[in-house]
LOGUSE-25863 format. One record per residue: residue number from 1; x, y negated, z of N, C-alpha, C in turn. Coordinates in steps of 0.02 Angstrom, whole numbers, plus 50000, padded with zeros to 5 digits. Example, Ala and Ser with C-alpha at 12.3 -4.5 7.8 and 13.67 -1.06 7.14 Angstrom:
REM LOGUSE-25863
1	50660	50284	50390	50615	50225	50390	50660	50165	50390
2	50642	50112	50354	50684	50053	50357	50645	49998	50394
REM end
This chain:
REM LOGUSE-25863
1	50307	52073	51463	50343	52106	51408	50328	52180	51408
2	50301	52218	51343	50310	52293	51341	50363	52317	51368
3	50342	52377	51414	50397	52418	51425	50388	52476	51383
4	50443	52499	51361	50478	52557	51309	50415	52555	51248
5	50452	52577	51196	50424	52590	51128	50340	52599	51149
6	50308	52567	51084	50223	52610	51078	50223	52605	51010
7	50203	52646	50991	50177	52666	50908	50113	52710	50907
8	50090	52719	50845	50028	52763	50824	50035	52835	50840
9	50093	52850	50821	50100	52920	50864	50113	52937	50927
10	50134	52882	50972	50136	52892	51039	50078	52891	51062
11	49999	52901	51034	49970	52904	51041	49940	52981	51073
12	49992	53008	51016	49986	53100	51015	50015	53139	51061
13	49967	53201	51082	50014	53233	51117	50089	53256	51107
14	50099	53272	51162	50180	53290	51164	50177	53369	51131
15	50191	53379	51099	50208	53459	51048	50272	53503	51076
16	50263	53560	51092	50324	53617	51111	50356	53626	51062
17	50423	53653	51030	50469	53672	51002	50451	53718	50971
18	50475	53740	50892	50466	53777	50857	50520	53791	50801
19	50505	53822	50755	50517	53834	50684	50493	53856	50614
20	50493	53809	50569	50443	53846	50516	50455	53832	50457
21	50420	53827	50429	50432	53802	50343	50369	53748	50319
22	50383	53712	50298	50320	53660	50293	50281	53661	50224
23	50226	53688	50202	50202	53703	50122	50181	53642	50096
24	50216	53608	50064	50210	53544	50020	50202	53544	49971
25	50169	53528	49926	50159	53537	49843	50200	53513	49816
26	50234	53526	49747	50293	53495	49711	50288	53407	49720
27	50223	53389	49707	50213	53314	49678	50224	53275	49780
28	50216	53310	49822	50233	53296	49876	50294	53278	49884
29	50346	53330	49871	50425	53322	49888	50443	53280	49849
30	50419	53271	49779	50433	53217	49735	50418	53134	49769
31	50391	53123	49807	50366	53070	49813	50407	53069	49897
32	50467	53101	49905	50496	53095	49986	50428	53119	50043
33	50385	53157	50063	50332	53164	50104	50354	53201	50148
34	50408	53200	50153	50448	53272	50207	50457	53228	50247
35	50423	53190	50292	50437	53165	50357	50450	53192	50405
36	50499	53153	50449	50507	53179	50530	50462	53172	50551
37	50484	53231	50617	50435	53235	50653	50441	53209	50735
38	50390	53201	50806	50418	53176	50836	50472	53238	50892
39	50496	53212	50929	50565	53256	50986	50495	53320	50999
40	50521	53353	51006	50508	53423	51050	50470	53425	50991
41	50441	53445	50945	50390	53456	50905	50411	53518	50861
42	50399	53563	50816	50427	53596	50763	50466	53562	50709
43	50530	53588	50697	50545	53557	50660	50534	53540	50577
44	50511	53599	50576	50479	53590	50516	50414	53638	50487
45	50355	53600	50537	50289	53602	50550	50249	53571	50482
46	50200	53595	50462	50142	53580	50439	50120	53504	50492
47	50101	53473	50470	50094	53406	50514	50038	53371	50476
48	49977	53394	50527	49932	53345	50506	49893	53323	50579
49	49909	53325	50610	49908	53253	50692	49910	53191	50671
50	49938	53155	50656	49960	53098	50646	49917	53042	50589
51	49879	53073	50556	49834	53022	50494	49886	53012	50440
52	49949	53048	50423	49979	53035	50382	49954	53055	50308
53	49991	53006	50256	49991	53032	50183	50032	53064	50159
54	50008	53131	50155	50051	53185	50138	50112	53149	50073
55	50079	53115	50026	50095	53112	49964	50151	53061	49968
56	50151	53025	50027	50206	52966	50011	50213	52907	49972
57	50268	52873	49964	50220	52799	49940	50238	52802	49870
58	50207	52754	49849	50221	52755	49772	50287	52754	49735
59	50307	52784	49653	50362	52792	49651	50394	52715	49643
60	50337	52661	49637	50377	52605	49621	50411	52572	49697
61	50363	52571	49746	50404	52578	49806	50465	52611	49813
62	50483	52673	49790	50537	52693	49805	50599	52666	49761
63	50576	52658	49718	50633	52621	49673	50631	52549	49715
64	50596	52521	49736	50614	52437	49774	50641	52465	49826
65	50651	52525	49865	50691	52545	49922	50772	52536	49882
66	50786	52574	49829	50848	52578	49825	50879	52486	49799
67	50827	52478	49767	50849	52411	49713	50848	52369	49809
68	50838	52372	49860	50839	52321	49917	50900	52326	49954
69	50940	52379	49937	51013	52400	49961	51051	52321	49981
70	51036	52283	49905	51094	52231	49886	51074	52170	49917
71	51010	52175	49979	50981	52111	50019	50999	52147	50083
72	51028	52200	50084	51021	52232	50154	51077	52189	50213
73	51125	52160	50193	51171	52107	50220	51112	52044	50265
74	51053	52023	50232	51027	51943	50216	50958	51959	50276
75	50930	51914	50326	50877	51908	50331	50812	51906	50286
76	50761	51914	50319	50699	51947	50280	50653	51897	50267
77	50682	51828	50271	50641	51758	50289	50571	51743	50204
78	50629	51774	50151	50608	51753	50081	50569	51802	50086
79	50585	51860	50057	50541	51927	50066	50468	51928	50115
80	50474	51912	50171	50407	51898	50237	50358	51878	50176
81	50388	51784	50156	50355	51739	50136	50326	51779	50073
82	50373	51794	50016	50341	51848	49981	50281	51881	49975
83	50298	51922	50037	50233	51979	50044	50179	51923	50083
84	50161	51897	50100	50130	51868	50159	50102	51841	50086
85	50116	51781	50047	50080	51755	49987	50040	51812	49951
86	50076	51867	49923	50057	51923	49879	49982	51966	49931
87	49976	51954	49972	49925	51989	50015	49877	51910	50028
88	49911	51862	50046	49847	51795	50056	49815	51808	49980
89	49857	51796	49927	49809	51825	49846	49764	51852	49847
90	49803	51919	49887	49738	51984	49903	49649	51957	49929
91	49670	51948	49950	49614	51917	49997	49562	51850	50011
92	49614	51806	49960	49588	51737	49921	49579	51698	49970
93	49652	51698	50005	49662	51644	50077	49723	51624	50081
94	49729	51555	50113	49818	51547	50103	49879	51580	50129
95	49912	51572	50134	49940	51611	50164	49969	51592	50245
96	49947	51532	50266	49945	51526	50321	49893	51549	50380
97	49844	51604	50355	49803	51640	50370	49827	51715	50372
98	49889	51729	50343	49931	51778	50356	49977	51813	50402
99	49946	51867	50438	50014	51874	50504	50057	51937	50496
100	50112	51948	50474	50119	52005	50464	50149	52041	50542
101	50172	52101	50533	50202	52147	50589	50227	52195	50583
102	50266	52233	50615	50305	52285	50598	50263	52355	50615
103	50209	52357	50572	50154	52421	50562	50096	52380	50602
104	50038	52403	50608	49982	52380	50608	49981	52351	50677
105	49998	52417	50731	50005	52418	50810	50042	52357	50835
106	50100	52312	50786	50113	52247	50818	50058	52215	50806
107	50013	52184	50761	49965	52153	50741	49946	52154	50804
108	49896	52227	50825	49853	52234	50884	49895	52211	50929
109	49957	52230	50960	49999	52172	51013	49976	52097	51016
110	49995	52076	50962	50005	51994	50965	49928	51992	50975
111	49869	52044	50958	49807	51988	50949	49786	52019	51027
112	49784	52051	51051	49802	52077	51141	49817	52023	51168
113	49901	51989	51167	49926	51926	51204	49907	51879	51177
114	49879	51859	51121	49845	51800	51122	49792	51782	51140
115	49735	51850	51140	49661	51814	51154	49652	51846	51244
116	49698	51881	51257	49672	51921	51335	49736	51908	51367
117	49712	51915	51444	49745	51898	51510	49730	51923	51547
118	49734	51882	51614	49697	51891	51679	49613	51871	51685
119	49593	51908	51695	49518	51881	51711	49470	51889	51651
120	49490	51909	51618	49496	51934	51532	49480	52000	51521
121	49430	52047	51483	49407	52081	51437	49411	52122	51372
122	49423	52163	51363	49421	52191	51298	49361	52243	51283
123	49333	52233	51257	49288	52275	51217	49286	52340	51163
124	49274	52383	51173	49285	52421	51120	49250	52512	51135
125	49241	52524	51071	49200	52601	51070	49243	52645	51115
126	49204	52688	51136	49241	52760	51176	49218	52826	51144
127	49257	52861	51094	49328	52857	51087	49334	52813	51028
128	49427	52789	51002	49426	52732	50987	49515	52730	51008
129	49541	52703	50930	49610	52697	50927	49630	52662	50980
130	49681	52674	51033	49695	52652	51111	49727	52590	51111
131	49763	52567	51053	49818	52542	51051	49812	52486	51105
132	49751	52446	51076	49715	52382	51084	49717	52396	51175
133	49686	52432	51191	49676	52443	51257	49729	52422	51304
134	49792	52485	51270	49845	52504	51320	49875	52434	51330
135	49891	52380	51270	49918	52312	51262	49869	52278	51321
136	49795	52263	51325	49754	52247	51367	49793	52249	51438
137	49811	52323	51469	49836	52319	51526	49900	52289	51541
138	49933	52283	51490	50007	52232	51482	49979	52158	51511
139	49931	52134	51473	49916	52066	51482	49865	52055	51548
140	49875	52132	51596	49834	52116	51650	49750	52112	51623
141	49712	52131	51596	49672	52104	51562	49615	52169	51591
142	49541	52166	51564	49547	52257	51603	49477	52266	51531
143	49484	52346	51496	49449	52347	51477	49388	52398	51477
144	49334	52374	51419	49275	52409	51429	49251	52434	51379
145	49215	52487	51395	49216	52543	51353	49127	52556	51345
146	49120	52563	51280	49046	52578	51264	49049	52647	51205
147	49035	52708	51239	49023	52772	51208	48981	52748	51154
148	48991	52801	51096	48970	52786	51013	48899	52830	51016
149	48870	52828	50965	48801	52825	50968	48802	52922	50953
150	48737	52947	50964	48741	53012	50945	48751	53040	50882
151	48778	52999	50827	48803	53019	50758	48882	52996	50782
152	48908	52994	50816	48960	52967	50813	49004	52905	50804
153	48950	52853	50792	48987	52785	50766	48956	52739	50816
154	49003	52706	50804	48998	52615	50835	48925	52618	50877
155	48900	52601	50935	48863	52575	50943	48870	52490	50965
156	48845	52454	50890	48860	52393	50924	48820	52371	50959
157	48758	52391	50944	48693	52352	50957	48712	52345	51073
158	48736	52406	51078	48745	52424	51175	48823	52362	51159
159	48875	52375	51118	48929	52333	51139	48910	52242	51140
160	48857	52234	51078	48852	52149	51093	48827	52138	51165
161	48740	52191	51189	48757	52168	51265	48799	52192	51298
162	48846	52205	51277	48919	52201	51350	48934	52142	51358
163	48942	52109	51295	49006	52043	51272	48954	52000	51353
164	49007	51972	51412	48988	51926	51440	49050	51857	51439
165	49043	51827	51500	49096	51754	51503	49165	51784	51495
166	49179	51848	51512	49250	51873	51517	49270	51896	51460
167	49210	51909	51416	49239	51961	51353	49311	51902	51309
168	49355	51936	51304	49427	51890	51240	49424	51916	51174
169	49406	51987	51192	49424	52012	51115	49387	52068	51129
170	49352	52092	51061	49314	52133	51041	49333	52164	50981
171	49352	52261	50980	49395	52279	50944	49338	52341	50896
172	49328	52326	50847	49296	52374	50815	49352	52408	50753
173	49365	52488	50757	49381	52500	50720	49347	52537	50664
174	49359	52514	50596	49319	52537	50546	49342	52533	50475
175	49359	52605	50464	49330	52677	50488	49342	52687	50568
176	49323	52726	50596	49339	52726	50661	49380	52800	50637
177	49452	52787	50724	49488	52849	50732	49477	52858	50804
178	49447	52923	50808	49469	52981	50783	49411	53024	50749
179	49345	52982	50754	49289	53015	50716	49289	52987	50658
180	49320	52941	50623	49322	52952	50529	49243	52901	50516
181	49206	52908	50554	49132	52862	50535	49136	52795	50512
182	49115	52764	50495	49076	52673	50490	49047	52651	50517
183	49053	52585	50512	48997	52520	50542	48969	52522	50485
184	48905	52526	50460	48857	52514	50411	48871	52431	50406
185	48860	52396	50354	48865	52347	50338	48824	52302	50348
186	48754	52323	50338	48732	52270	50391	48706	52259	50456
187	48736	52331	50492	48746	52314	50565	48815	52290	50597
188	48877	52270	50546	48923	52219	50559	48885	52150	50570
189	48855	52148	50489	48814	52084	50477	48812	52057	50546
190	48741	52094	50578	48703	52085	50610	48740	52076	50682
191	48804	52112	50715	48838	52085	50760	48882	52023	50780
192	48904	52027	50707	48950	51961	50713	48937	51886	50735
193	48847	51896	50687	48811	51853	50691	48783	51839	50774
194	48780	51877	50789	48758	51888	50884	48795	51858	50931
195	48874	51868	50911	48925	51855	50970	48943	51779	50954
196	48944	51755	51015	48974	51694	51031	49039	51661	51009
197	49050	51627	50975	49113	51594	50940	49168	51596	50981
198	49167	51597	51037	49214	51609	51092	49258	51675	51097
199	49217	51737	51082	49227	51792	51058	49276	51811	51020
200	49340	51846	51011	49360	51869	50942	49381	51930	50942
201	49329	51931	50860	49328	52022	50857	49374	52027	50800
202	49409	52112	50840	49466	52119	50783	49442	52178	50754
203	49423	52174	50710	49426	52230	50647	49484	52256	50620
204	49480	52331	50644	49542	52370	50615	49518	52416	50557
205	49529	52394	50509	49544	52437	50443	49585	52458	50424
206	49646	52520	50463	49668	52555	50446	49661	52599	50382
207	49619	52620	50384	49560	52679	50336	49537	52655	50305
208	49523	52597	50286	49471	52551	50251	49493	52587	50162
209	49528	52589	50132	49541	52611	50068	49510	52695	50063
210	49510	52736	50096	49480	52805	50119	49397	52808	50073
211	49374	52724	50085	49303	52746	50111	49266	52733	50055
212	49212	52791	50050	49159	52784	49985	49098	52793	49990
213	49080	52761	50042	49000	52745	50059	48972	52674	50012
214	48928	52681	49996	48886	52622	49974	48874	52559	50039
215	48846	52603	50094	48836	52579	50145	48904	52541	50205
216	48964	52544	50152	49022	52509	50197	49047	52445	50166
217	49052	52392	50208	49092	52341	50171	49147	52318	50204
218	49201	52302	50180	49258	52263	50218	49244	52193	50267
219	49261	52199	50324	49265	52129	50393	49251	52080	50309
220	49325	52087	50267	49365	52032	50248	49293	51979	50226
221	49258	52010	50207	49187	51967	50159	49143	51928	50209
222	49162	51939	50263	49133	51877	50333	49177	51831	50350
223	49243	51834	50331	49311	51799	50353	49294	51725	50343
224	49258	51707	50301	49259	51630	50275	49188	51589	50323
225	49134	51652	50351	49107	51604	50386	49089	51630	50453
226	49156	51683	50474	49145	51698	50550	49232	51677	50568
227	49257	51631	50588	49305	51606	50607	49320	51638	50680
228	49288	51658	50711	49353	51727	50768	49336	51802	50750
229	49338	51791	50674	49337	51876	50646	49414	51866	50619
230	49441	51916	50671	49522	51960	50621	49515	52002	50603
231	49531	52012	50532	49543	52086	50517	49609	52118	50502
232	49635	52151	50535	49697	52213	50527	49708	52271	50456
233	49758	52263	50451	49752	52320	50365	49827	52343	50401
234	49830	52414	50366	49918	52437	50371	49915	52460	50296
235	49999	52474	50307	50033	52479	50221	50043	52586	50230
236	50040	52618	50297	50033	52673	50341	49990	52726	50296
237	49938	52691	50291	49890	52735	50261	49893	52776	50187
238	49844	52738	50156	49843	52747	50065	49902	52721	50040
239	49967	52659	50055	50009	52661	50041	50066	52695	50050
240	50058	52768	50109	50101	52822	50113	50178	52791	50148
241	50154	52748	50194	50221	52703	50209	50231	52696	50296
242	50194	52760	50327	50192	52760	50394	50264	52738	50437
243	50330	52789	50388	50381	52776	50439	50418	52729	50412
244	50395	52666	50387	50435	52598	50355	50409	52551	50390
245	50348	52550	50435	50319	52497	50475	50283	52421	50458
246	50235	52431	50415	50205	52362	50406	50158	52356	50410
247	50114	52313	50444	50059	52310	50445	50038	52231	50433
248	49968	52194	50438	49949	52113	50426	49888	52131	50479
249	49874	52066	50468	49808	52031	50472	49799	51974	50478
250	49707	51967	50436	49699	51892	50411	49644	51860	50443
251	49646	51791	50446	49588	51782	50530	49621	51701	50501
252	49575	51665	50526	49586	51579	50533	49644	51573	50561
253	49665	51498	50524	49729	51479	50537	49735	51478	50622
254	49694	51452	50647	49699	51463	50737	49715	51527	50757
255	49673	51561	50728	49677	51641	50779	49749	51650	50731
256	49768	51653	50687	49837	51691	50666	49909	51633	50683
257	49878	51579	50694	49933	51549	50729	49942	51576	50796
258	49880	51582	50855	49906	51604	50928	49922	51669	50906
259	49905	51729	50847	49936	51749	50856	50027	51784	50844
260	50026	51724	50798	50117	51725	50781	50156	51720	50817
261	50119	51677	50876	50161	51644	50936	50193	51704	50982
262	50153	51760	50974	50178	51833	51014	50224	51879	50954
263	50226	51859	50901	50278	51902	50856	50345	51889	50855
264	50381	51949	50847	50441	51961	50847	50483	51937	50778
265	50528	51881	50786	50559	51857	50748	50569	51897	50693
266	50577	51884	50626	50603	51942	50580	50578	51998	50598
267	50510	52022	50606	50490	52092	50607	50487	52141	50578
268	50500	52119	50521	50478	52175	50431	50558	52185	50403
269	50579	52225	50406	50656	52225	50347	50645	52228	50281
270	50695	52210	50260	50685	52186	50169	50660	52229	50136
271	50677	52313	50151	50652	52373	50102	50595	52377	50114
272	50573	52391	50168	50494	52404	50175	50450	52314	50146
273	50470	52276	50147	50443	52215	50128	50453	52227	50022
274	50516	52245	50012	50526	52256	49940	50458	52324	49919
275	50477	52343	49945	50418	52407	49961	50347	52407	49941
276	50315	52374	49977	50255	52329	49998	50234	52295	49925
277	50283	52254	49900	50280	52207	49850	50256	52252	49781
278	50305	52301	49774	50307	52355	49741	50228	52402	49733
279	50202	52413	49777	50158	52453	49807	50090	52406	49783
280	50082	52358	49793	50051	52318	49782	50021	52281	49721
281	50087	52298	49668	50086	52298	49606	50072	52348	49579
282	50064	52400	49604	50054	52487	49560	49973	52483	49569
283	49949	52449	49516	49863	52467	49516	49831	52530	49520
284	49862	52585	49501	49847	52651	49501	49835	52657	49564
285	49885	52649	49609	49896	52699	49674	49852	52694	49714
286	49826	52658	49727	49761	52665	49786	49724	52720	49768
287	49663	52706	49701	49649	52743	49680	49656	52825	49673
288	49711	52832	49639	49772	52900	49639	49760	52928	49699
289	49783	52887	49769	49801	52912	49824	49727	52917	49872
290	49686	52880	49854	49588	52926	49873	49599	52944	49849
291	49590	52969	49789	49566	53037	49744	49577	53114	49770
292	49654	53100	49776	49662	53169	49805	49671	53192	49861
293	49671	53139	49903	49677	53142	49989	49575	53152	50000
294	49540	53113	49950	49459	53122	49968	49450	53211	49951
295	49461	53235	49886	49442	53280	49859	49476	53333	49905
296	49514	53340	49926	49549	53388	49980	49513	53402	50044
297	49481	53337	50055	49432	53333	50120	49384	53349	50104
298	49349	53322	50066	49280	53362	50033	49274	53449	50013
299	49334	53469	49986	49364	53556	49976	49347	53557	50053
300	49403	53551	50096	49398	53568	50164	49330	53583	50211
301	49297	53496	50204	49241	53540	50238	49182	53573	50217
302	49187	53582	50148	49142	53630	50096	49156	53689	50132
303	49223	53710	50137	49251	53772	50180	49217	53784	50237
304	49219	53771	50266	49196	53743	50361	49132	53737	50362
305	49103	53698	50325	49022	53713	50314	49002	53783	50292
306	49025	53809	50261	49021	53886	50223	49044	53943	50294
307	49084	53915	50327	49095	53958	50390	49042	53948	50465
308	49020	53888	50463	48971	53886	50490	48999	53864	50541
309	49035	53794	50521	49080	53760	50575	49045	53692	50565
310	49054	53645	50632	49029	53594	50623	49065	53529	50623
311	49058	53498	50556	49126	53438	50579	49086	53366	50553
312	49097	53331	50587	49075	53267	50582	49098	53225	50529
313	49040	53197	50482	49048	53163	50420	49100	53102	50427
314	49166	53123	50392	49203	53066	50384	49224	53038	50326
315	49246	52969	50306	49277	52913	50269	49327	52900	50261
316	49368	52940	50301	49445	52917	50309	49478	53004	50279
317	49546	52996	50303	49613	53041	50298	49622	53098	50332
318	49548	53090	50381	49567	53144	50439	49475	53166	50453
319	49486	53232	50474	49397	53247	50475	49407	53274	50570
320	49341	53283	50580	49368	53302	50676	49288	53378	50652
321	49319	53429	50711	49265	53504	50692	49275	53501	50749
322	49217	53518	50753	49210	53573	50825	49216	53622	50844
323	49276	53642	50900	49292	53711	50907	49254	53744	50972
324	49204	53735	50991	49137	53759	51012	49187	53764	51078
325	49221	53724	51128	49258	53732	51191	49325	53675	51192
326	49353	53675	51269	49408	53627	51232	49452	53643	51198
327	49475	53601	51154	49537	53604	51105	49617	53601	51147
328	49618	53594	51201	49700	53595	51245	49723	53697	51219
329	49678	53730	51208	49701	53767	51189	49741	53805	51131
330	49694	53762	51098	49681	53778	51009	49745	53743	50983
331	49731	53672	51013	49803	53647	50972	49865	53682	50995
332	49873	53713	51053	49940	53731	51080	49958	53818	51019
333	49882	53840	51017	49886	53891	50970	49916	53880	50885
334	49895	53845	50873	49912	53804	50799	49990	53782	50806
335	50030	53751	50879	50076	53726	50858	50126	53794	50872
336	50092	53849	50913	50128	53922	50871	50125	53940	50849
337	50082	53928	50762	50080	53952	50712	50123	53887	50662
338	50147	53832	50705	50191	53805	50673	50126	53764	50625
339	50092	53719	50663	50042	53675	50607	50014	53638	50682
340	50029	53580	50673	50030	53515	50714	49958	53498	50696
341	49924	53480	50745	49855	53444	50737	49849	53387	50774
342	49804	53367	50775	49780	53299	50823	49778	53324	50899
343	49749	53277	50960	49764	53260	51002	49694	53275	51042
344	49690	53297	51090	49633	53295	51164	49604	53233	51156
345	49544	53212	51151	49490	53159	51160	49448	53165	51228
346	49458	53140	51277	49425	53161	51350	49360	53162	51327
347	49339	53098	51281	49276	53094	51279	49233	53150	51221
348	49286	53198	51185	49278	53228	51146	49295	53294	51141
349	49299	53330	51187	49333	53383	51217	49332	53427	51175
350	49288	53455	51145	49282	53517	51072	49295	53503	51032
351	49307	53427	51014	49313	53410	50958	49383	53396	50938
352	49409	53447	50872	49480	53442	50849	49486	53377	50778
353	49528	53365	50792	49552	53320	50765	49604	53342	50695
354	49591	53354	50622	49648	53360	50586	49645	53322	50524
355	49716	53302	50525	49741	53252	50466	49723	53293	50398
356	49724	53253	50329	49711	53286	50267	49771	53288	50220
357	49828	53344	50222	49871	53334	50200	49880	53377	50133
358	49890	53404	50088	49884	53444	50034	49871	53483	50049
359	49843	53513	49970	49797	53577	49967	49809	53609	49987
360	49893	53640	49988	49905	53690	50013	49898	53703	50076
361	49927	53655	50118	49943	53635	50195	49856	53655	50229
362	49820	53627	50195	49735	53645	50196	49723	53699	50204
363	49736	53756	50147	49732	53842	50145	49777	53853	50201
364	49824	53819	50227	49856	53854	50289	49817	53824	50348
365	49796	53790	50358	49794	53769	50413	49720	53823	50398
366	49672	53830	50360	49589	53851	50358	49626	53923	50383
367	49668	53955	50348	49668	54038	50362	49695	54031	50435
368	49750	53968	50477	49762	53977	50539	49698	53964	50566
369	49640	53941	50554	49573	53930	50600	49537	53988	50608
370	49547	54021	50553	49508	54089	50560	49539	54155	50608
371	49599	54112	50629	49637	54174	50671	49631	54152	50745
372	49633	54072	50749	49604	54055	50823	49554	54032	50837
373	49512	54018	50788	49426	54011	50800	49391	54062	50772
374	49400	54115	50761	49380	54159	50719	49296	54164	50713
375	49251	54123	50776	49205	54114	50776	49168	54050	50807
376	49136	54017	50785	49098	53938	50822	49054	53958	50870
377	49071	53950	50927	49015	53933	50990	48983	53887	50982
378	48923	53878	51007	48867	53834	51013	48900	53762	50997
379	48846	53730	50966	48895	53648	50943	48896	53597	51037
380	48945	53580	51045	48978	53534	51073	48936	53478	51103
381	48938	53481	51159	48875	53422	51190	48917	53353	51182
REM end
């Protein structure tokens, strides 16, 4: 059994105490984006650590928050079934191919205790969302780590020869966090096809809505003829629904049956499930919500390129620069200017990590870089 809480932000460092004012654009506060923050942190910090959507979830979501008041008495049994159908749609699978969870990070739990143990394996890039890992050592399991290629992404071609008799699960995330890159599409192709049916690889598409490469395609389009391919989605991301908790994933009726067998009864509550439903129906919002979370990132590192900073091409919500030394400093500097960033990467030591939160929050955080990087040292081995 887990001991004490794990979430996506317990991922993050621990932040010192502060005070500030947080610059949100009107259409921000409109949409509730004034999230908490975690204990000891500023209280009201600029916050872009975390991969959050500044913008919040759609307004039709928020109206299924209030209209869910009058189920708030009732279990979530109808509602689950609900969303669980409305997403098998998605995806043009039944819905007994459906697992939901309370944010993405249960998903990665249950698919941890179902495919790994003792004597057991996990696979996955270095660096590389932990979640998967840390669950690994729960189940006794031990894992292994294959550093990303010198552009920064996936090397699968070194991870398929890892996969031996021990490998359980093999975790590619894509987009990847905390470098924002891709699996090119047909070097998924080309892996999936490699590994042994025994194998099951979980594809996390967190970010997957972020991305506008030609060269990217979704797990989901192998799902029908690679049967130990799961793929993971959260509602966190482009649906602006981080602190409501939902996440899926869709994988053969086998793999999403062992892994239901590790989920927590009633995991989803009715609002965030009314939510979801809501969210899901707003054809705009995906759309809407790249547009201006991409174009903000693209402003940004137009900036940073023009300063003669170096940041690694990303797909997702969050871009990573190099602050030419380690960052244990930089971020502690930023969170006394009251602007929260990402987290220390051992394997990434110069490399800072920041979320893409409005324009404005952007012009603050660029004029705070120019006061503690005021200049780029040599790029980052």
């Amino acid at each position: 059994m887990i001991q004490g809480p794990v979430s996506r932000r317990s991922f993050a460092s621990a932040l010192g105490a502060g005070l500030g004012a947080v610059l949100l654009e009107p259409r921000a506060r409109t949409h509730g984006a004034e999230a908490s923050v975690a204990r000891g942190e500023p209280a009201a910090a600029i916050q872009l650590n975390s991969n959050e959507n500044p913008y919040g979830p759609s307004p039709r979501a928020l109206d299924a928050l209030t209209r869910a008041q009058g189920l708030a008495g009732r279990y979530p049994d109808a509602e689950e079934d609900a969303v669980r159908d409305a997403i098998a749609r998605l995806h043009g699978v039944v819905p007994e191919r459906v697992v939901l969870g309370c944010g993405s990070t249960e998903v990665l739990r249950m698919a941890a205790h179902a495919f790994l143990g003792t004597g057991r394996t996990v696979l996955a890039a270095e660096p590389t969302f932990e979640a998967v890992l840390h669950f690994a050592r729960v189940t006794q399991a031990e894992s292994v780590k294959v550093p990303l290629t010198a552009d920064f992404r996936h090397d699968l071609a070194a991870m398929a020869k890892a996969v031996d008799g021990r490998t359980g699960l093999v975790y590619v995330c894509n987009p990847n966090n905390p470098t924002g890159t891709i699996v090119p599409s047909e070097e998924l192709d080309a892996f999936l096809t490699s590994l042994p049916s025994s194998v099951v690889v979980l594809v996390d598409e967190a970010y997957h809505h972020f991305v506008e490469s030609p060269r990217y395609r979704s797990a989901c389009e192998w799902l029908e003829r690679t049967p130990n391919l799961v793929v993971a989605r959260t509602f966190s991301k482009i649906y602006g629904m981080a602190g409501m908790r939902l996440g899926y994933a869709v994988g053969s009726e086998g793999n999403v049956a062992a892994m239901q067998r590790h989920s927590f009864w009633s995991n989803a509550n009715v609002a965030v499930l009314q939510a979801a439903l809501a969210s899901l129906q707003d054809a705009d919002l995906v759309p809407r919500q790249r547009a201006l979370i991409n174009e903000t990132r693209r402003w940004l590192c137009a900036q940073l390129t023009k300063q003669g900073r170096r940041v690694i091409p990303s797909e997702t919500n969050f871009v990573m620069i190099d602050v030419g030394g380690d960052v244990a400093p930089i971020i502690a500097a930023f969170r006394e200017r009251r602007i929260l960033v990402g987290r220390r990467f051992a394997s990434l030591p110069h490399w800072l990590r920041v979320s893409i939160g409005t324009r404005a929050e952007m012009e603050a955080f660029l004029a705070a870089l120019g006061q503690v990087v005021p200049t780029v040292a040599g790029a980052a081995a």
